[in-house]
N, C-alpha and C positions, 0 to 999 in steps of 0.2 A: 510238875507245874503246881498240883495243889498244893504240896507240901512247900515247897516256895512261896505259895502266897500265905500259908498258914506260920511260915516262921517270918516272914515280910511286916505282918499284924503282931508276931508274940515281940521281935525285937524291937521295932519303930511303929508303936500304933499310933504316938503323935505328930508323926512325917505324915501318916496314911490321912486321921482326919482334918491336919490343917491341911495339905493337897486338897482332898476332897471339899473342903472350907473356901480354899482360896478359887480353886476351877472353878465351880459355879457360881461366886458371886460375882467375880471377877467377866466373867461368860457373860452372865446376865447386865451388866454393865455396859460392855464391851458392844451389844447390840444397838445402843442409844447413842454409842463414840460413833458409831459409824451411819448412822442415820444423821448424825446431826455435820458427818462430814468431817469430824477433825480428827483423824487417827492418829496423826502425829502427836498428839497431848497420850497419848497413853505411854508413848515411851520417853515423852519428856520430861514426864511427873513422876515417871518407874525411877528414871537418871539422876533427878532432882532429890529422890527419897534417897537414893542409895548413897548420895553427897550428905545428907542430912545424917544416915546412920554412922558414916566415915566420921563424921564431926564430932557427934556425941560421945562415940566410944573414947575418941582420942579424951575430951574433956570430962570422960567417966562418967559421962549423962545415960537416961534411959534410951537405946538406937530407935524404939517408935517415936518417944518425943521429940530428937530434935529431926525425924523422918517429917513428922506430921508439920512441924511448924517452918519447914522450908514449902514442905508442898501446897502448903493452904498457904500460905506468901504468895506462893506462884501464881497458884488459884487467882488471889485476889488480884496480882497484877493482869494476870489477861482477860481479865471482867472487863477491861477500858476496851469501849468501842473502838476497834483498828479499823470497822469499816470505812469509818470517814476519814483515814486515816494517808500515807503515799504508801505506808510499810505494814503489808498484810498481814496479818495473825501467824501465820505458819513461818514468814520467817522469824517472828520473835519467837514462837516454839523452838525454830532450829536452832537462833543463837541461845538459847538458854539451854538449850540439849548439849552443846559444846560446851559450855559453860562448866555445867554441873559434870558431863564426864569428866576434864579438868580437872577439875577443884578434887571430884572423889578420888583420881590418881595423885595428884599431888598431898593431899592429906595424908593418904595411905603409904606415901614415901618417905614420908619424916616420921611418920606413927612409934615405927619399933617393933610393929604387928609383925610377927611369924605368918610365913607362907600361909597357913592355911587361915589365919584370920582375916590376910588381907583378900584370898580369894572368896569367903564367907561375906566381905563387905562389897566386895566389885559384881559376883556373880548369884550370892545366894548358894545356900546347898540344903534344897528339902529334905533330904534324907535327914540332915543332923539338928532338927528342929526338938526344940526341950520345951516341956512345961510349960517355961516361964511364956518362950512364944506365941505357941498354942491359945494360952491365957488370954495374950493378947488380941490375937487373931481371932476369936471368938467373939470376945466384947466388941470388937471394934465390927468387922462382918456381918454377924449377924445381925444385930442391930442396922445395918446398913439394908442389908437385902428387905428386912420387914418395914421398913422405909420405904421404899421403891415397892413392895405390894400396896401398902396402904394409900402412896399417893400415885398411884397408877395413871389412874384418869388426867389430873393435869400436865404431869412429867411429858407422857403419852402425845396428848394435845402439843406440850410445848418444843416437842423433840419434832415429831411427824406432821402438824399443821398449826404452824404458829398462827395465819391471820384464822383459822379457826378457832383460837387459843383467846386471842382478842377479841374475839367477835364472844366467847363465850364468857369474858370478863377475869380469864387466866390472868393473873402476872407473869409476861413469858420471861423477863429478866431476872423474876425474885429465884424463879423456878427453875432456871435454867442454869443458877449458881448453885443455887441450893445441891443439884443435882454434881455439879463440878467438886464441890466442895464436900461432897458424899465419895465421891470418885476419888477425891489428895486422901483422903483417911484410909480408904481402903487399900490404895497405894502404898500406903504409908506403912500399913500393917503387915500387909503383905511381902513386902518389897525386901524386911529384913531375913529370911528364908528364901522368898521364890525368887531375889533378885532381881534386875530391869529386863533380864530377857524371855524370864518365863512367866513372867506377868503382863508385857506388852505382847506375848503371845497369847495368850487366855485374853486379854482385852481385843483381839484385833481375830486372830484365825477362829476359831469356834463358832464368833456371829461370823463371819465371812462366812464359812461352811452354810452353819443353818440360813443365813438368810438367800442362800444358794439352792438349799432345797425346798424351801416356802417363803409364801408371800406374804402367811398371817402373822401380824408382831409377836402375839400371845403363845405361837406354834412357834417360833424362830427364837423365843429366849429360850422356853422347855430345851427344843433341839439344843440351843446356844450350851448352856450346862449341860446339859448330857454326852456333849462330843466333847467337852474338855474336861467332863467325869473320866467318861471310858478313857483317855487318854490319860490322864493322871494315873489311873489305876496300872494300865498296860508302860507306862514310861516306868514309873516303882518298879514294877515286877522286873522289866527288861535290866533295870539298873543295878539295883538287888542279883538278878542273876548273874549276870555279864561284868560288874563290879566298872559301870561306868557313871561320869557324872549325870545325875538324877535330871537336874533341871534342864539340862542340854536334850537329853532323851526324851522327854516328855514336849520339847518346845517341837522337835523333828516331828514326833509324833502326829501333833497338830495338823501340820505341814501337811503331812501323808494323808491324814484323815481329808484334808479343801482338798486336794488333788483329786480324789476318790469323790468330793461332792461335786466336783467343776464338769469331771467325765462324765455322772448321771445326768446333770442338768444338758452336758452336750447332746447326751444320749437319747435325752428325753427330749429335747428342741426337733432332733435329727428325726424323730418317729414321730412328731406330731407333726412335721412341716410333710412326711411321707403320707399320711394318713391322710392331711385336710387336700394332698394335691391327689390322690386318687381317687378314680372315677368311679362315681355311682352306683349302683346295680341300675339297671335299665337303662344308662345313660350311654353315651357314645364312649365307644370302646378306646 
């Protein structure tokens, strides 16, 4: 196994740290999608980039550029208040979700792309991430995560208690795109290697997990990237040895890890409901 992971790091060490790149910022992201209730934009925004990289390749553009400039389009379209709306947010996520699956098969059909490019643009494949990627994935990520520490507090506020957000003099709308719009880029960047299924996996299972095992925000993103650490790292390894596709194994991965968090939290409801219904010392038998 070590010698696996040590030729895992000498052949692909730029799969290993944009994985590691994408899992945790993606994780930490992934906690505020689902506080704020719309998980379905993570895989609509994953479908939408991966329309956008389909596009650009064909017309020899850069695949983040024209990823980024469909996703922050979207962004911008579902910024319109749907609440007052007859047709609620989630179904314009869904028809844009069909949309953009669409569009990226049919692109990819006229293209001329060889099998393996067009499954590079439909599905991603970490393993085969080069340089140039990487490059990208860096500027655009980290930059995003040290975003999201700096403005903590109001994000915070505007995700977890908006009339507190108001009451504190928050802009919850400025803040609440701003954060969307932090989201389509990282989408965006990521989306050309990890593809729509293992990046609306990192956005959605990891915080599930952690916020399965804790209550506190600031404990539930740590946990959030760290479960879709260790699992990036254990999907490579399995992929790498077993000679299967990377992103697929790593998204299972996930998978197994909530399973394993949903039985603790059963386990742990099941032993406090046991403890707080038993009887006393001194008290009646």
């Amino acid at each position: 196994m070590l010698q696996d992971i040590a030729d895992l790091l000498t052949m692909f060490p730029e799969a290993v740290i944009a994985g590691a790149v994408i899992a945790a910022v993606c994780a930490c992201l992934g906690v505020f999608v689902i506080l704020k209730r719309v998980v379905f934009i993570g895989i609509t925004l994953a479908q939408v980039a991966a329309a956008g990289v389909a596009a650009a390749m064909v017309l020899g553009l850069s695949p983040f550029l024209g990823a980024a400039a469909l996703t922050l389009a979207t962004v911008t379209a579902l910024a319109f208040p749907f609440e007052t709306q007859r047709i609620p947010r989630d179904a314009v996520l869904g028809s844009i979700f069909v949309l953009a699956a669409g569009l990226s098969i049919l692109i990819v059909a006229k293209s001329g792309f060889g099998l393996a490019e067009v499954r590079s643009v439909l599905y991603g494949d970490l393993i085969l991430t080069q340089r140039g990627d990487l490059a990208v994935i860096l500027a655009t990520l980290v930059p995003a995560l040290l975003v999201l520490v700096l403005f903590w507090r109001p994000i915070v506020y505007t995700f977890a208690d908006r009339e507190a957000a108001r009451v504190l003099g928050i802009r919850v709308f400025v803040w609440e795109l701003a954060f969307f719009y932090i989201l389509g880029v990282v989408v965006s960047a990521a989306s050309r290697v990890g593809g729509a299924l293992l990046v609306f996996a990192y956005l959605v299972v990891p915080p599930s997990a952690a916020l399965l095992l804790t209550r506190r925000l600031v404990l539930a993103v740590v946990l959030s990237a760290a479960i879709a650490l260790l699992c990036t790292f254990v999907g490579l390894w399995a992929a790498f040895r077993c000679d299967v596709p990377t992103n697929h194994v790593i998204a299972v991965t996930t998978f197994f890890v909530l399973l394993l968090a949903g039985l603790w939290r059963f386990a742990s409801s099941l032993l406090a409901r046991r403890r707080s219904g038993a009887p006393r010392a001194g008290g009646p038998a």
